[in-house]
C-alpha positions in Angstrom: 0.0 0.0 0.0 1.1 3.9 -0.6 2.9 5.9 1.8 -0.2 8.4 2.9 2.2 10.8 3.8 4.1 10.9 0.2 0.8 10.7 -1.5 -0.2 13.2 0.7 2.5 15.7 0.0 2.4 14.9 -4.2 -1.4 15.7 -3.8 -0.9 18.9 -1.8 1.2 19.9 -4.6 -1.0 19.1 -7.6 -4.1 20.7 -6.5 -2.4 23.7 -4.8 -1.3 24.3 -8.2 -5.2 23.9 -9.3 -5.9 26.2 -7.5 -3.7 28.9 -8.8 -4.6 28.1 -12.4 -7.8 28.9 -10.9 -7.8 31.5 -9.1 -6.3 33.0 -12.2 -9.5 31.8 -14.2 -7.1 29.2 -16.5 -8.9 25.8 -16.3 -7.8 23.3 -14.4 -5.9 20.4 -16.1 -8.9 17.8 -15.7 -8.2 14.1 -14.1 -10.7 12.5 -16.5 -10.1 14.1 -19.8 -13.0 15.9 -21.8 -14.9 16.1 -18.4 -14.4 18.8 -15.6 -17.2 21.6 -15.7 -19.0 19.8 -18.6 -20.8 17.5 -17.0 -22.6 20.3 -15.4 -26.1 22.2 -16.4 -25.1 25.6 -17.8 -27.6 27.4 -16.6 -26.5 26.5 -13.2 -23.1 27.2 -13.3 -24.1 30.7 -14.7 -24.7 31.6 -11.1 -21.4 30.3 -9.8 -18.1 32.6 -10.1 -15.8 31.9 -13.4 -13.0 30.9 -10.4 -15.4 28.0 -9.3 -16.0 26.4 -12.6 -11.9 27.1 -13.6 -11.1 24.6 -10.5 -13.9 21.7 -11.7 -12.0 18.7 -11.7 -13.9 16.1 -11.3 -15.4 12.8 -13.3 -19.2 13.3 -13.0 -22.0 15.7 -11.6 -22.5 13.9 -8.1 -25.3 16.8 -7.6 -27.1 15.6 -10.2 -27.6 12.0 -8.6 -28.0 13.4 -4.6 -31.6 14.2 -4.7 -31.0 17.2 -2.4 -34.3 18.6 -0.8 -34.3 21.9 1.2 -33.3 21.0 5.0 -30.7 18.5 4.3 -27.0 19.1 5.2 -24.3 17.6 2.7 -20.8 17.0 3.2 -18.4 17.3 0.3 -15.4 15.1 0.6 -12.6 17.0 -1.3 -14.6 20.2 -2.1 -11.6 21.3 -4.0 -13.0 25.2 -5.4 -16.3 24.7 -3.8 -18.6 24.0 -7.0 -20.3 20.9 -5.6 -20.5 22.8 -2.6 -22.2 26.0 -3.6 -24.4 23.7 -6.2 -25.7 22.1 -2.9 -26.1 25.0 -1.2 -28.6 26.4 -3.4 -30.5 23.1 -3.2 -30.6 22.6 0.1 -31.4 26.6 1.3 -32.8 28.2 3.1 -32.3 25.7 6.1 -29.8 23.1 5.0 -26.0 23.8 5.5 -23.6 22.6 2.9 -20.0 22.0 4.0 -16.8 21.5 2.1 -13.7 19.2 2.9 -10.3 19.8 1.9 -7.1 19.4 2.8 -5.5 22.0 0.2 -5.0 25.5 1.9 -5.1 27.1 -1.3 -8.2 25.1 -2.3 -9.7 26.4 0.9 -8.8 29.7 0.1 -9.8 29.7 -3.5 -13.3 28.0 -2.1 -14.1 30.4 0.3 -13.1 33.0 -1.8 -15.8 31.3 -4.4 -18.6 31.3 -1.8 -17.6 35.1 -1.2 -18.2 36.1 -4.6 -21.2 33.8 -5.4 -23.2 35.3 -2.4 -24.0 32.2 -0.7 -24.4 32.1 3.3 -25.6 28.7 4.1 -22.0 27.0 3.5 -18.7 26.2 5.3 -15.3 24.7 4.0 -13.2 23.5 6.7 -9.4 21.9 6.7 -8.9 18.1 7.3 -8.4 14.6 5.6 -11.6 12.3 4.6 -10.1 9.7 6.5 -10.7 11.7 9.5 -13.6 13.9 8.7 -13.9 16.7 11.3 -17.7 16.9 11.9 -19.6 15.0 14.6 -21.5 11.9 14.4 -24.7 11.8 12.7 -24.5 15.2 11.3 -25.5 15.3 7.8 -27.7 13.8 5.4 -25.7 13.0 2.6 -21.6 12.8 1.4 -20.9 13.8 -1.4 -17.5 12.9 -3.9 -16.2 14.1 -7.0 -13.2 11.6 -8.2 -11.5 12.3 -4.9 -12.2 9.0 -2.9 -9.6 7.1 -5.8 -6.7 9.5 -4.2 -7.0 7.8 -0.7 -4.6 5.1 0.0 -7.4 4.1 3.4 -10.4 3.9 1.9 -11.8 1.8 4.5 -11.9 4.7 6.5 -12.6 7.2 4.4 -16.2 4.6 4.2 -16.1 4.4 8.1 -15.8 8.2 8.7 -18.8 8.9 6.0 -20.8 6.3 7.6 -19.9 7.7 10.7 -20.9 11.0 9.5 -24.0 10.1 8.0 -27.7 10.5 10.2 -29.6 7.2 9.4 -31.4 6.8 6.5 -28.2 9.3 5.2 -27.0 8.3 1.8 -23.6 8.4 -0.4 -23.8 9.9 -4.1 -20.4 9.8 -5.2 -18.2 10.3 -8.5 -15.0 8.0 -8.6 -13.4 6.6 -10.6 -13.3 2.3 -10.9 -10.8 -0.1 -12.8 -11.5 -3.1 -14.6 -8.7 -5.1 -12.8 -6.6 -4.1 -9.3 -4.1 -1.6 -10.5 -0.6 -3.2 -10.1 2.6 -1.9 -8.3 4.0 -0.4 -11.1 1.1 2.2 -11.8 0.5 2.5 -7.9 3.9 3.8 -7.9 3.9 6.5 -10.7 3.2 9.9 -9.2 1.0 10.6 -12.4 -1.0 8.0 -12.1 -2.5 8.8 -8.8 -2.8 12.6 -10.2 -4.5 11.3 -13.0 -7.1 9.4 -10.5 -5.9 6.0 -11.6 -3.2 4.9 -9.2 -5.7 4.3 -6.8 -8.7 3.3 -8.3 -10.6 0.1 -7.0 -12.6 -2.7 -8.8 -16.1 -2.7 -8.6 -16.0 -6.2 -6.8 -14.0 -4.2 -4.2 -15.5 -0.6 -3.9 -18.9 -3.1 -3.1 -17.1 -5.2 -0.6 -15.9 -2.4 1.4 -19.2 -0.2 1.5 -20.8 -3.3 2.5 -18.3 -3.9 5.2 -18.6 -0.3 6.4 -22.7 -0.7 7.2 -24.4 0.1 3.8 -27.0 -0.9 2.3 -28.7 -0.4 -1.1 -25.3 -0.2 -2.9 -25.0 0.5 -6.3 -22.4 1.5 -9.0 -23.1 2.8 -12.7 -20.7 3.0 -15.3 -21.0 6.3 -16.6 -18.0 6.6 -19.1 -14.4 5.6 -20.0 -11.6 7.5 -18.5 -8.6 5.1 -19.5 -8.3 2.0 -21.1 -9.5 -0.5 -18.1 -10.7 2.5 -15.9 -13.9 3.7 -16.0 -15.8 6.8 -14.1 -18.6 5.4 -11.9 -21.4 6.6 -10.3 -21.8 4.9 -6.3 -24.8 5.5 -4.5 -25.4 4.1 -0.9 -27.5 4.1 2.2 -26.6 4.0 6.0 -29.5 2.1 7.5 
């Protein structure tokens, strides 16, 4: 298994970078090619600041699948420049809270800076690692993910702190990315492979073993589209009981 730490560090230093490109309204260099702010309804991301939609790197539209109702409190693991977070926020006002996890100062920055300009009050981005998410027990209704869970060497706890996290009945709508077959030492050692959201991808035999080990229930995962050769972006959807 990866070091976390030197993962950790080559991670810091791709998405600080991200975030730059961002904050400078350049596009971020997308980990699933052709995808990034596309997958998104237009008319939505009119609302949102240029800055937000530069930093979009992710696989799929994990809004699109949450069924958010007004009320509900979501939890975005690896909110990167806050667009899942402020697209939640609008669906969950007035009385839901949206909150944003990251552990990329200058994704934190770029994010709040984001929520700043777009005007929206009923969200929060905090500082910390998904495998040790900084809320308390049973305090939101859904987690949310955008390609990020792949980038964790733990995912088993990643799974344990969303369940954890989760109110029951809470449920997981997640973007990631899955590979056909185990990825093997030699691409779990190339720094660009884990930036490019492969180096750590999981089988769909495993991402199911492990939910299921965590607690949840109704677990599902739909292809949505090839990323690589043998890797492919899924959507997961799951329930806490």
């Amino acid at each position: 298994m990866p070091d976390q730490d030197r993962v950790d560090a080559l991670l810091h230093e791709h998405y600080g970078e991200a975030a730059r490109r961002a904050a400078e309204r350049t596009p971020a260099q997308e980990c699933c090619e052709g995808v990034g702010s596309s997958v998104y309804d237009g008319n939505a991301l009119e609302a949102l600041p240029v800055e937000a939609v530069s930093a979009s790197i992710g696989c799929a539209n994990p809004v699109a699948i949450a069924d958010l109702s007004p009320g509900e409190d979501v939890l975005d693991l690896g909110s990167g420049g806050g667009i899942d977070v402020l697209l939640s926020a609008r669906r969950v006002a007035p009385t839901g809270m949206a909150y944003g996890l990251d552990m990329t100062d200058e994704m934190l920055e770029l994010a709040r800076a984001n929520q700043e300009r777009a005007g929206i009050t009923n969200a929060t981005f905090v500082s910390g690692h998904m495998e040790d998410i900084p809320l308390p027990d049973d305090s939101v209704d859904v987690v949310l993910s955008n390609c990020v869970i792949n980038l964790s060497p733990h995912k088993d706890a990643v799974f344990a702190e969303a369940f954890r996290v989760l109110r029951s009945g809470g449920r997981l709508a997640i973007a990631d990315i899955a590979a056909d077959r185990e990825p093997d030492a030699g691409l779990q050692a190339d720094p660009k492979a884990w930036t490019d959201c492969i180096a750590g991808a999981l089988t769909r035999q495993r991402y199911t073993d492990l939910l299921t080990a965590t607690g949840f229930v109704e677990i599902g995962l739909t292809d949505s589209h090839v990323v690589q050769e043998g890797f492919w972006s899924v959507i997961v959807r799951a329930r806490k009981r």
